[in-house]
MARLUMZA-903038 format. One line per 8 residues: their letters; for each residue x negated, y, z negated of C-alpha. Coordinates in steps of 0.2 Angstrom, whole numbers, plus 5000, padded with zeros to 4 digits. Example, Ala and Ser with C-alpha at 12.3 -4.5 7.8 and 13.67 -1.06 7.14 Angstrom:
as = 4938:4978:4961 | 4932:4995:4964 $
***
This chain:
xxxxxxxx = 4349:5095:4228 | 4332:5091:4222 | 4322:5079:4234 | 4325:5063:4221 | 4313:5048:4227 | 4317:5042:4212 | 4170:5034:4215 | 4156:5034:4210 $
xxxxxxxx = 4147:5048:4210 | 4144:5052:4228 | 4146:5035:4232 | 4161:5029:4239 | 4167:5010:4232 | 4175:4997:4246 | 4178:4980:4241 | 4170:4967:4254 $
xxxxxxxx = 4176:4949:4262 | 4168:4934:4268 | 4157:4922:4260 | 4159:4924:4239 | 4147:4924:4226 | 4145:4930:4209 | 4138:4947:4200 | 4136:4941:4183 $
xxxxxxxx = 4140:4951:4167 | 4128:4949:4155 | 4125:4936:4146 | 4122:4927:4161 | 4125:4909:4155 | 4144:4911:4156 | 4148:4896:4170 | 4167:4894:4163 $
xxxxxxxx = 4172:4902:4181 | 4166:4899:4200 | 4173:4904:4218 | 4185:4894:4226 | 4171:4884:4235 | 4164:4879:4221 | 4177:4870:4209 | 4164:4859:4204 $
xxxxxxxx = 4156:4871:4192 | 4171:4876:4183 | 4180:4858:4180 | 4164:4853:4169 | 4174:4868:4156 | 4184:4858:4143 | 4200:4866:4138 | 4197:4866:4120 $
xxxxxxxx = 4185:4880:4119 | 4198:4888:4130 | 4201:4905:4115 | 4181:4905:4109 | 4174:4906:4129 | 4186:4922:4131 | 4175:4930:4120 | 4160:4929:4133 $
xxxxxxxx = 4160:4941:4151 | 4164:4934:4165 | 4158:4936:4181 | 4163:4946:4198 | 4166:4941:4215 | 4156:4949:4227 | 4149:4945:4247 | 4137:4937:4248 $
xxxxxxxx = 4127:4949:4259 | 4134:4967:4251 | 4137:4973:4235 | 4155:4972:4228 | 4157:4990:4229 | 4147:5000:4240 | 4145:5017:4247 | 4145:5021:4266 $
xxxxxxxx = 4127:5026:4265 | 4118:5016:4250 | 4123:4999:4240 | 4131:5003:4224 | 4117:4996:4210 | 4126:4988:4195 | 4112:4987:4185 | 4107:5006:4185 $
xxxxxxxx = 4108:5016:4168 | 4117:5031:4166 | 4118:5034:4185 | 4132:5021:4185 | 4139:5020:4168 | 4157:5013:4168 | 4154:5005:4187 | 4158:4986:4179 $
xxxxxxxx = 4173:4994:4172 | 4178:5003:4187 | 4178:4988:4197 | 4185:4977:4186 | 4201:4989:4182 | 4204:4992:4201 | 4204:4975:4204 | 4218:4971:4188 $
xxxxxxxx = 4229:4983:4194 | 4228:4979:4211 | 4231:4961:4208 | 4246:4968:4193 | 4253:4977:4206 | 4257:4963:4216 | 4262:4955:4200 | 4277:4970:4200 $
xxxxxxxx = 4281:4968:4218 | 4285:4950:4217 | 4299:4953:4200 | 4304:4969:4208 | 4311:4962:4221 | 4319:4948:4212 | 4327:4961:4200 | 4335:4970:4216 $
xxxxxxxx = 4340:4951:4226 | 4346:4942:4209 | 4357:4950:4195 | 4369:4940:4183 | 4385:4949:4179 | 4379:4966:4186 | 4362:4966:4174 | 4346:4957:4178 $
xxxxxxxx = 4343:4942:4169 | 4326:4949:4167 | 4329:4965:4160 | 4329:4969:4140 | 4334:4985:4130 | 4321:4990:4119 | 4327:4997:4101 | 4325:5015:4109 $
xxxxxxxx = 4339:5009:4121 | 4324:5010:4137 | 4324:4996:4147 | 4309:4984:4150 | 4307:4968:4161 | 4297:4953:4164 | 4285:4963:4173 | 4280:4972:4158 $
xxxxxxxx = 4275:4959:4148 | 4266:4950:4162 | 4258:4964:4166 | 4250:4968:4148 | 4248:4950:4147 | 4237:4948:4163 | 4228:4964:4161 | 4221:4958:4142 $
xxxxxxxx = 4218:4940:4148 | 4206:4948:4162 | 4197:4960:4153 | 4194:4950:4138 | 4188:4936:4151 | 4175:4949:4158 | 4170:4959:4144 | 4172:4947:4129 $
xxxxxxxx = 4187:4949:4117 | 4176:4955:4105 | 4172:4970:4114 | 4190:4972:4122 | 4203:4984:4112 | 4218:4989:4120 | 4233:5003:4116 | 4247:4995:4126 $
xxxxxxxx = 4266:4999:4126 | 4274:4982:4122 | 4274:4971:4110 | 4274:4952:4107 | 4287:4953:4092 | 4297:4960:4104 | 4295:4946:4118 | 4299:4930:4104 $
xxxxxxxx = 4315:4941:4098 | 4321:4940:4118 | 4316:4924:4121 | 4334:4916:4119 | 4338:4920:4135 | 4323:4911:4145 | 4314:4929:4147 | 4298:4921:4137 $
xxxxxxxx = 4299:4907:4150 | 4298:4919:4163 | 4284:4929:4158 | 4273:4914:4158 | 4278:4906:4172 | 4276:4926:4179 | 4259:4926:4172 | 4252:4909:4179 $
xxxxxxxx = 4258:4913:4196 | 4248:4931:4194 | 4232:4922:4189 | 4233:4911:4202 | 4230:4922:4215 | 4217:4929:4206 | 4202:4922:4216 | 4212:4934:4232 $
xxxxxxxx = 4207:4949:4222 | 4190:4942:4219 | 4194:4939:4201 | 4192:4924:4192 | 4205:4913:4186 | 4210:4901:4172 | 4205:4884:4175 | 4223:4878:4171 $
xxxxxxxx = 4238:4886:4168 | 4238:4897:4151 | 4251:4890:4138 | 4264:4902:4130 | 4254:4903:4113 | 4240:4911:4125 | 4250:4924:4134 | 4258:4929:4119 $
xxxxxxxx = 4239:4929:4111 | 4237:4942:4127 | 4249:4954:4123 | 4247:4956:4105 | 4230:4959:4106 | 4234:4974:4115 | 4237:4981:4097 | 4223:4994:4096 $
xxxxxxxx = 4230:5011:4091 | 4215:5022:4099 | 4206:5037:4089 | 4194:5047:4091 | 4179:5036:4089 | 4173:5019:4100 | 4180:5013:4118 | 4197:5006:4119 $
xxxxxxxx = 4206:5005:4137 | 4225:5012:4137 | 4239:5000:4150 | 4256:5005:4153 | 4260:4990:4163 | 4276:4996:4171 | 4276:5016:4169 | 4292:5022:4173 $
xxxxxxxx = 4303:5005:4171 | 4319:5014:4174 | 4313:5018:4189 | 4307:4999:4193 | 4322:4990:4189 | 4332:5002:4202 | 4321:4999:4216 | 4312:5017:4215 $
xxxxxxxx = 4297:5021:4209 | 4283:5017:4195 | 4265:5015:4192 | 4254:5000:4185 | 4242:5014:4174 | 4223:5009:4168 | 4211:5021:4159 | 4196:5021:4150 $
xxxxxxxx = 4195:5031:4133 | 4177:5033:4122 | 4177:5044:4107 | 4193:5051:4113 | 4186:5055:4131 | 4195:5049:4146 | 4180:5040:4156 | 4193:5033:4169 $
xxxxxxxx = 4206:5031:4176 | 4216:5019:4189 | 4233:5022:4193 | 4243:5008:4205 | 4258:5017:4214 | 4267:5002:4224 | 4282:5011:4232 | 4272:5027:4233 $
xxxxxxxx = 4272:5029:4251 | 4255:5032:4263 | 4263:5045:4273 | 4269:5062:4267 | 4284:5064:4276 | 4292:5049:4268 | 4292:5057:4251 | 4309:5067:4258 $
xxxxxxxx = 4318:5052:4257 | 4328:5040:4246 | 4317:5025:4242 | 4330:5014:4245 | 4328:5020:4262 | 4309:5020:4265 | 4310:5001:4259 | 4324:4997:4271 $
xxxxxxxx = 4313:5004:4286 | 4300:4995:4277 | 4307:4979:4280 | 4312:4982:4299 | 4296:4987:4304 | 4282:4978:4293 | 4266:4989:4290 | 4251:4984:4296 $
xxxxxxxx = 4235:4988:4284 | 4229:5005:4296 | 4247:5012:4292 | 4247:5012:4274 | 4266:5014:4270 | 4266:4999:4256 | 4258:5013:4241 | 4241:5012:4236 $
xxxxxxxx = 4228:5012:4220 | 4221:5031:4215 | 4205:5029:4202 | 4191:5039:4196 | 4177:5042:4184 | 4175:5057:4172 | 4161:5068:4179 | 4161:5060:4198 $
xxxxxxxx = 4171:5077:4205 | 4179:5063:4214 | 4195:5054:4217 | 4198:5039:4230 | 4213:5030:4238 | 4214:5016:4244 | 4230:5004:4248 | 4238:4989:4242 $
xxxxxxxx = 4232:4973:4248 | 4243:4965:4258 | 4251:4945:4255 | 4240:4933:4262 | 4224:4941:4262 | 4213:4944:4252 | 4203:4961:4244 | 4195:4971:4258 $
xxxxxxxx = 4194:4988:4263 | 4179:4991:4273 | 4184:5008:4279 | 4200:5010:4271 | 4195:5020:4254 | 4198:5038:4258 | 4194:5051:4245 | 4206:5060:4239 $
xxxxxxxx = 4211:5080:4235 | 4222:5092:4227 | 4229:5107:4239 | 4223:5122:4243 | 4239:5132:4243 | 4241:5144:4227 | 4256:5153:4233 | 4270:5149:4221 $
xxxxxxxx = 4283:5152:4236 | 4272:5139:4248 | 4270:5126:4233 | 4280:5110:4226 | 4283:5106:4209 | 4286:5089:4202 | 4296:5083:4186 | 4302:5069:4180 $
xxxxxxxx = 4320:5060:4185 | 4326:5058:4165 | 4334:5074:4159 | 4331:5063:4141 | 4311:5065:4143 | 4310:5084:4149 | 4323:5100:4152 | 4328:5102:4169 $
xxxxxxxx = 4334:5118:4166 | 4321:5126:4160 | 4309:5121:4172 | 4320:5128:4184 | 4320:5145:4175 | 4301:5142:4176 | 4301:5141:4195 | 4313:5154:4197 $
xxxxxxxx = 4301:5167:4186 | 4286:5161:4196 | 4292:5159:4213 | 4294:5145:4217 | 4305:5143:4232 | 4307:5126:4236 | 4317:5111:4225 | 4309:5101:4214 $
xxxxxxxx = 4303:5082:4219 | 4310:5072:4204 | 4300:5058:4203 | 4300:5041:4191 | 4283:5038:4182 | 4264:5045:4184 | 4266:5042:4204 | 4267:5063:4199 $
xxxxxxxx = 4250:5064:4194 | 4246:5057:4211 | 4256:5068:4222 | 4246:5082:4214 | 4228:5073:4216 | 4233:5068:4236 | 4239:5085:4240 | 4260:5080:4241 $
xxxxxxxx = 4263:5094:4228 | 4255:5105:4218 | 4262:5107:4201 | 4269:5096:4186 | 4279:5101:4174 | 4285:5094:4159 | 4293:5102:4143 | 4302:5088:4133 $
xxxxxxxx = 4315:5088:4119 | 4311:5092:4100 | 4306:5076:4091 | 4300:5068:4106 | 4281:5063:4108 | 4270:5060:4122 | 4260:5043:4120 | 4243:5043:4127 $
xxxxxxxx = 4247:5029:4141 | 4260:5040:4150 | 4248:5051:4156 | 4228:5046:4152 | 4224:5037:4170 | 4233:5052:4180 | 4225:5065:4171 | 4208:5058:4175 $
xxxxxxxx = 4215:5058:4192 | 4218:5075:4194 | 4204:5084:4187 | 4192:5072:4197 | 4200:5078:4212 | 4201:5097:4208 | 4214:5100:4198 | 4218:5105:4182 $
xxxxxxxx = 4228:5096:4167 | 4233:5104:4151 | 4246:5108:4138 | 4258:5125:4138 | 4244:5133:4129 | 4232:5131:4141 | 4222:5116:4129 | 4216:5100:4135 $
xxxxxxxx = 4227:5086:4132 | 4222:5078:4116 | 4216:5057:4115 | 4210:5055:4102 | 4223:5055:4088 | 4230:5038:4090 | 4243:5034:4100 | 4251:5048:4104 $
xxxxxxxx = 4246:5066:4112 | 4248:5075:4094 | 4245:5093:4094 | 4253:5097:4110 | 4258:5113:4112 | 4275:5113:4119 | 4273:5105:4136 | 4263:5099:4149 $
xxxxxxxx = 4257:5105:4163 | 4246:5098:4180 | 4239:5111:4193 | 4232:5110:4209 | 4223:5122:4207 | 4216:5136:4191 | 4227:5152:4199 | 4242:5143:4198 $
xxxxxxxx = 4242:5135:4183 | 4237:5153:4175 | 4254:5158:4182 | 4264:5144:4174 | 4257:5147:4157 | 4260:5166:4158 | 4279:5160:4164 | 4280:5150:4148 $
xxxxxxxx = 4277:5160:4136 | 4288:5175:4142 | 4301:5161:4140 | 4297:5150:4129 | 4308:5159:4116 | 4322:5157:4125 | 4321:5139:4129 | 4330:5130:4115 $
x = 4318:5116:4116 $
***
């Protein structure tokens, strides 16, 4: 039975406590936010410039005697040119997704403790029959309000998975009730993050502004940041798990990547059991931040040969990691019978049996790790496995979202990600991965990946897909 658990350049960022001030994005006249210390400020905003101010950056919360991110040996220096192009980005996206993954923790236990008539009130069907759930929506919704708060909404475009249309036809049932009251609560804790926050509650004509402004539909040229808000749904609304994914694309270049796995567990040897199971003992015996059982954030930056780590911040506290960011990196091992492959749960999205024909051809010894979401991509980049393979069904295509923050991921930390032809995967067609020859396929390491591709095309004829 398969096991089913269904930086910066040399600089190494860590988010610091204590007492809070502003780093300011330029223009530096914006006021419209402050620190929880200083309401003062912020109550002189008015709220019906509420939609124009979105359009101007905001500003960061930082310690007021070190940089908001640093390294261990020098302070991390915003304003430097290329040196640290995307820094402001990076630091912002890792905020978002730490804060959205708190966001997913809240509804996903609610979807497991509160169901009416055997379904969650809080789960839809989308018209492709795949479910989606509150958490999506407020995901998307949060994520837009923030960057378009920092960055200005002028200069904000986002490729996103779900739709407003999609939200008002639902809203019979109270579910657009819920994503704004979902939302509200998520930007309320904001300031814990060292984010800032809304000056009142945000009104349902403003979330729904949020998610439809996620309408961008990429290309080749410009920047436009690509959210899956709840990667690997099917696996959220069983309790299992999924992934909160965040990248940055320019002229069809991943630039970054941040990728929030909240049920991915800290230590290795809980990846050979049932979810269910890992949150049971969970609950018994409450982590404390050193042990790292409660999943973590994975985020890098093209060119960096880098990838970090670090984990999920803890209720009732807020964003600090001094000493807690580890780096990560893929595996050494490049013998096919030592290594572990992963692929996803859903025989609908890929062909089981002829990945196992694959691993059979190659070598591989040892049963697959069937996993819900990008939290694959991950287990390559920390070392928990060392090849991903997906082959899906004729007609099927890959969106850009599935797979952008984790591919980012893995190449930053040594690995190697690319089609069944050995091409890099392809951004910068739109939406989806077009061209894709046949399957993908993530390595953690060159030798290996040579062998898969080899594997493919002896038995690609063969494969019926």
């Amino acid at each position: 039975m398969p096991l089913n658990c269904a930086s910066i350049g040399t600089k190494i960022p860590q988010f610091q406590p204590h007492r809070t001030r502003f780093l300011q994005f330029p223009p530096p006249h914006v006021d419209r936010f402050s620190s929880s210390s200083s309401s003062s400020s912020s109550s002189s905003s008015s709220s019906p410039h509420r939609q124009s101010s979105a359009e101007q950056p905001q500003t960061l919360r930082a310690s007021s005697t070190q940089p908001l991110m640093e390294s261990r040996h020098e302070s991390l220096d915003l304003s430097a040119p290329r040196a640290e192009e995307y820094s402001k980005e990076l630091e912002v996206a890792v905020r978002v997704v730490q804060l959205a993954c708190s966001l997913c923790q809240r509804v996903q236990e609610s979807l497991i403790s509160k169901t009416h008539d055997g379904e969650s009130v809080n789960v839809q069907s989308k018209d492709d029959n795949s479910p989606v759930t509150v958490a999506d929506w407020s995901v998307q919704a949060t994520v837009s309000w923030v960057l378009s708060n920092y960055f200005g909404s002028r200069n904000v475009s986002i490729v996103a998975e779900e739709e407003a249309q999609a939200l008002l036809k639902a809203s019979t049932n109270g579910l657009l009730k819920s994503v704004v009251k979902t939302v509200n609560e998520c930007l309320s804790e904001a300031p814990r993050f060292g984010l800032a926050g809304p000056n009142e509650a945000l009104g349902t004509e403003q979330v729904l502004e949020a998610i439809g402004r996620c309408n961008s539909t990429g290309g080749g040229t410009g920047r436009f940041w690509a959210l899956d808000p709840v990667d690997g749904t099917l696996g959220f609304v069983r309790g299992d798990q999924y992934a909160v994914a965040l990248s940055l694309i320019e002229d069809g270049q991943v630039m970054l990547g941040v990728l929030g796995c909240p049920n991915y567990p800290m230590r290795k040897e809980w990846l050979s059991y049932h979810h269910r199971y890992h949150r049971l003992i969970a609950k018994l015996t409450p982590p404390t931040s050193e042990t790292w059982d409660k999943g973590c954030v994975f985020y890098a930056r093209r060119g960096t040969h880098e990838a970090w780590m670090q984990p999920l911040l803890q209720r009732n506290r807020e964003l600090e990691f001094p000493g807690y960011v580890r780096p990560v990196r893929v595996s050494s091992i490049d013998n096919p019978a030592l290594a572990t492959f992963c692929e996803p749960v859903e025989k609908t999205n890929s062909s089981h049996s002829f990945t196992a024909g694959l691993a059979h051809s190659v070598g591989l010894r040892k049963q697959p790790l069937r996993v819900y979401s990008m939290v694959k991509y991950a287990a390559i980049a920390r070392g928990d496995a060392e090849i991903f393979m997906k082959f899906a069904r004729a007609g099927y295509k890959e969106k850009i979202w599935d797979h952008a923050a984790g591919v980012i991921i893995i190449q930053e930390a040594g690995g190697v990600v690319t089609d069944a032809g050995g091409q890099p995967l392809d951004f910068s067609k739109g939406i989806y991965l077009q061209g894709l020859d046949r399957g993908i396929i993530a390595c953690s390491g060159s030798k290996l990946h040579e062998k898969i591709i080899k594997a493919v095309d002896a038995s690609w004829d063969s494969s019926c897909l």
